[in-house]
RODO-2510 file (C-alpha; in nm, 4 decimals, decimal comma):
residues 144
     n   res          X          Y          Z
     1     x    -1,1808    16,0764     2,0755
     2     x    -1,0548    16,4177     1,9246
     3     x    -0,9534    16,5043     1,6006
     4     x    -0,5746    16,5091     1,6789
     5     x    -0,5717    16,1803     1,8715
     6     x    -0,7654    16,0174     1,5010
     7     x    -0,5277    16,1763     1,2983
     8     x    -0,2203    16,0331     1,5113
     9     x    -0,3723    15,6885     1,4977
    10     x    -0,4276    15,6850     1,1520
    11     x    -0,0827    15,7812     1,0718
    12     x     0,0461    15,5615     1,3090
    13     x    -0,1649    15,2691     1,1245
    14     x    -0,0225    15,3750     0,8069
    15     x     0,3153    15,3769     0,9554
    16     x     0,2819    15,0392     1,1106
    17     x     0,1101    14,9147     0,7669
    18     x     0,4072    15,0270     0,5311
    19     x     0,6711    14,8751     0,8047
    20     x     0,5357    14,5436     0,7876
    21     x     0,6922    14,4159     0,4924
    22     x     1,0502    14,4609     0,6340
    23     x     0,9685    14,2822     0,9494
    24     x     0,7132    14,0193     0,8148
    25     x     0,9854    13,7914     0,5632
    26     x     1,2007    13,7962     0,9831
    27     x     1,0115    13,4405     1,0735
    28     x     0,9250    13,1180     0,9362
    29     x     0,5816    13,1821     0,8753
    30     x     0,4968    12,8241     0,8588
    31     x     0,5811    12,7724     1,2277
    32     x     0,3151    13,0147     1,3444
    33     x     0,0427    12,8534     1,1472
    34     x    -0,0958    12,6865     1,3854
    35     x    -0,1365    12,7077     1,7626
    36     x     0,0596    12,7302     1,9685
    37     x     0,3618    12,8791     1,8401
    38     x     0,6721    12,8141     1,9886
    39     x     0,8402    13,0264     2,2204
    40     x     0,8947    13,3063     2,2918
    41     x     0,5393    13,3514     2,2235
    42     x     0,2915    13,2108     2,5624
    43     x    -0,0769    13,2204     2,5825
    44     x    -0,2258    13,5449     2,7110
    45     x    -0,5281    13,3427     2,9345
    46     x    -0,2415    13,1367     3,0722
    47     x    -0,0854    13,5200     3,2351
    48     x    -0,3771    13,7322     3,2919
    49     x    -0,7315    13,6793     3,4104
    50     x    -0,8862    13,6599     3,0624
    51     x    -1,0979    13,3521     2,8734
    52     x    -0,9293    13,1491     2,6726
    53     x    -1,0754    13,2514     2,3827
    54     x    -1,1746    13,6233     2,3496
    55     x    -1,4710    13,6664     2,0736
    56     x    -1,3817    13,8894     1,8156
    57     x    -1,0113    13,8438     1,8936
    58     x    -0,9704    13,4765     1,9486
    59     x    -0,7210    13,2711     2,0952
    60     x    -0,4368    13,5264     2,1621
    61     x    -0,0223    13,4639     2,1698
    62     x     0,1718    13,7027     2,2496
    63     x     0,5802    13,7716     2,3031
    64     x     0,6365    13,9549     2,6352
    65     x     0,9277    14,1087     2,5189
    66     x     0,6868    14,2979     2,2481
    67     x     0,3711    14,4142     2,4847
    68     x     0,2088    14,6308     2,4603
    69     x     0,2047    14,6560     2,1534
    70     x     0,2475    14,3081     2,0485
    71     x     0,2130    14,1699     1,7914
    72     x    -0,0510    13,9606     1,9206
    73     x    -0,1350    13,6240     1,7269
    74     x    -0,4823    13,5507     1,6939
    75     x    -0,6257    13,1814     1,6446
    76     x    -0,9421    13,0438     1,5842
    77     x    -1,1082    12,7811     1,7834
    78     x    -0,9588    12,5064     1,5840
    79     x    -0,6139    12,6639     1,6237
    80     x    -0,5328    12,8271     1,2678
    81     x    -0,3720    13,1690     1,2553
    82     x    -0,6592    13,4156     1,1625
    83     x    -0,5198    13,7846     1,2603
    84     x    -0,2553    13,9467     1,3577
    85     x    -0,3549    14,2357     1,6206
    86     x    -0,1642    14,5091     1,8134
    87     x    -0,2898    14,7029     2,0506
    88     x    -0,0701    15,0705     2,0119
    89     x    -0,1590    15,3124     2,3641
    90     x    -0,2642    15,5955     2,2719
    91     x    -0,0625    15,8043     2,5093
    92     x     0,2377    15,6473     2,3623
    93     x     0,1127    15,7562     2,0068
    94     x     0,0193    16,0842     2,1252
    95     x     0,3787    16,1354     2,2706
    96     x     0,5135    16,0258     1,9320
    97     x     0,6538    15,7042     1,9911
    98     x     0,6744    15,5206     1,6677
    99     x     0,6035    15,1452     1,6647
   100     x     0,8401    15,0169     1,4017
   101     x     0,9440    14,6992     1,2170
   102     x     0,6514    14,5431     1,4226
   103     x     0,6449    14,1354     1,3066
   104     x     0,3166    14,0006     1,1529
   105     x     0,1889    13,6251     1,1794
   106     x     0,1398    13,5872     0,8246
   107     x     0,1809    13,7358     0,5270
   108     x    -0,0347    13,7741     0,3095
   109     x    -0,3612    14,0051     0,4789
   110     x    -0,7153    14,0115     0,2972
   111     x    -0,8684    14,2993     0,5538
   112     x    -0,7674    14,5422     0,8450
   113     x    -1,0072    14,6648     1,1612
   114     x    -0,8853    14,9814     1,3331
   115     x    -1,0707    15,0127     1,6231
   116     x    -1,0626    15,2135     2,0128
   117     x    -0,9991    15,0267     2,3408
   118     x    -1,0795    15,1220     2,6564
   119     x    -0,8456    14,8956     2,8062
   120     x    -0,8290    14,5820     2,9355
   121     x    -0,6293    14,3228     3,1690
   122     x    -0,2466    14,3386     2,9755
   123     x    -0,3298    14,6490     2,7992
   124     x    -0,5006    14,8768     3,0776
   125     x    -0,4924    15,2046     2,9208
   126     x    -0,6678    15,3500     2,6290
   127     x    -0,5453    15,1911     2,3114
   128     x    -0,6235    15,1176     1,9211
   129     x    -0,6583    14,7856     1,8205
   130     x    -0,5117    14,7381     1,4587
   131     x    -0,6285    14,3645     1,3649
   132     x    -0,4871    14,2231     1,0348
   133     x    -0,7136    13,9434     0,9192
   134     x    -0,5093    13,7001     0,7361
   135     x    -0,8150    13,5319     0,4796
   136     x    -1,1377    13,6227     0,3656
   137     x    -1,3332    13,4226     0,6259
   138     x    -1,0878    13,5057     0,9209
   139     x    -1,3289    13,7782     1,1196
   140     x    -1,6092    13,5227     1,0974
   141     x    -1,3926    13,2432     1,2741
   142     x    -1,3082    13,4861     1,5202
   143     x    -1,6278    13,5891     1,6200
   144     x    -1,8622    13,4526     1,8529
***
């Protein structure tokens, strides 16, 4: 990855970091505490050829309306909200599209993962992950 494509994705995470708070008090964050949530979000495994439960990522909801960006809510095996996670193209960042007023699961966030994507089934091109774990222990539950 080149210099200019880190420097757009770390604005861009700072961007989507300081719009959070305007978006995140939008939903009952009570509802999404636990899996499922309600519509409009559905099950990614249940629309594209991935496991149920993705290690490192978890159990993952997402609103279609939102891809593919997301936000994408992340459970654990037992079904608690753990992370919040988009997953911002890089093409898209590159071009300067701005990924505003994005929603987040929960919160309150104890830790943040920005990480490259090569792509994958419902995200195939290139993309960041930006994963906002919601408690201290969140990464471990999510893990393998």
């Amino acid at each position: 990855m080149n210099t200019f494509s880190k420097l757009i994705i770390g604005l861009g995470v700072a961007g989507l970091l300081g719009g959070l708070s305007s978006q995140a008090l939008a939903h009952d964050e009570e509802a999404l505490r636990e899996a499922p949530p309600a519509a409009p979000y559905i099950k990614v495994s249940d629309a594209l050829p991935l496991p149920e439960f993705i290690p490192g990522l978890g159990m993952l909801f997402v609103d279609p309306e939102t891809l593919p960006a997301g936000p994408f809510l992340a459970y654990d095996r037992e079904g608690h909200l753990s992370a919040t996670i988009y997953m911002t193209p890089l093409a898209a960042l590159e071009a300067g599209t701005a990924f505003d007023g994005m929603a987040v699961g929960l919160h309150h966030v104890a830790s943040v993962d920005v990480y490259y994507n090569a792509g994958h089934p419902g995200v195939d091109e290139p993309h960041a992950h930006v994963v906002l774990f919601h408690d201290n222990e969140a990464k471990a539950r999510l893990s393998p």
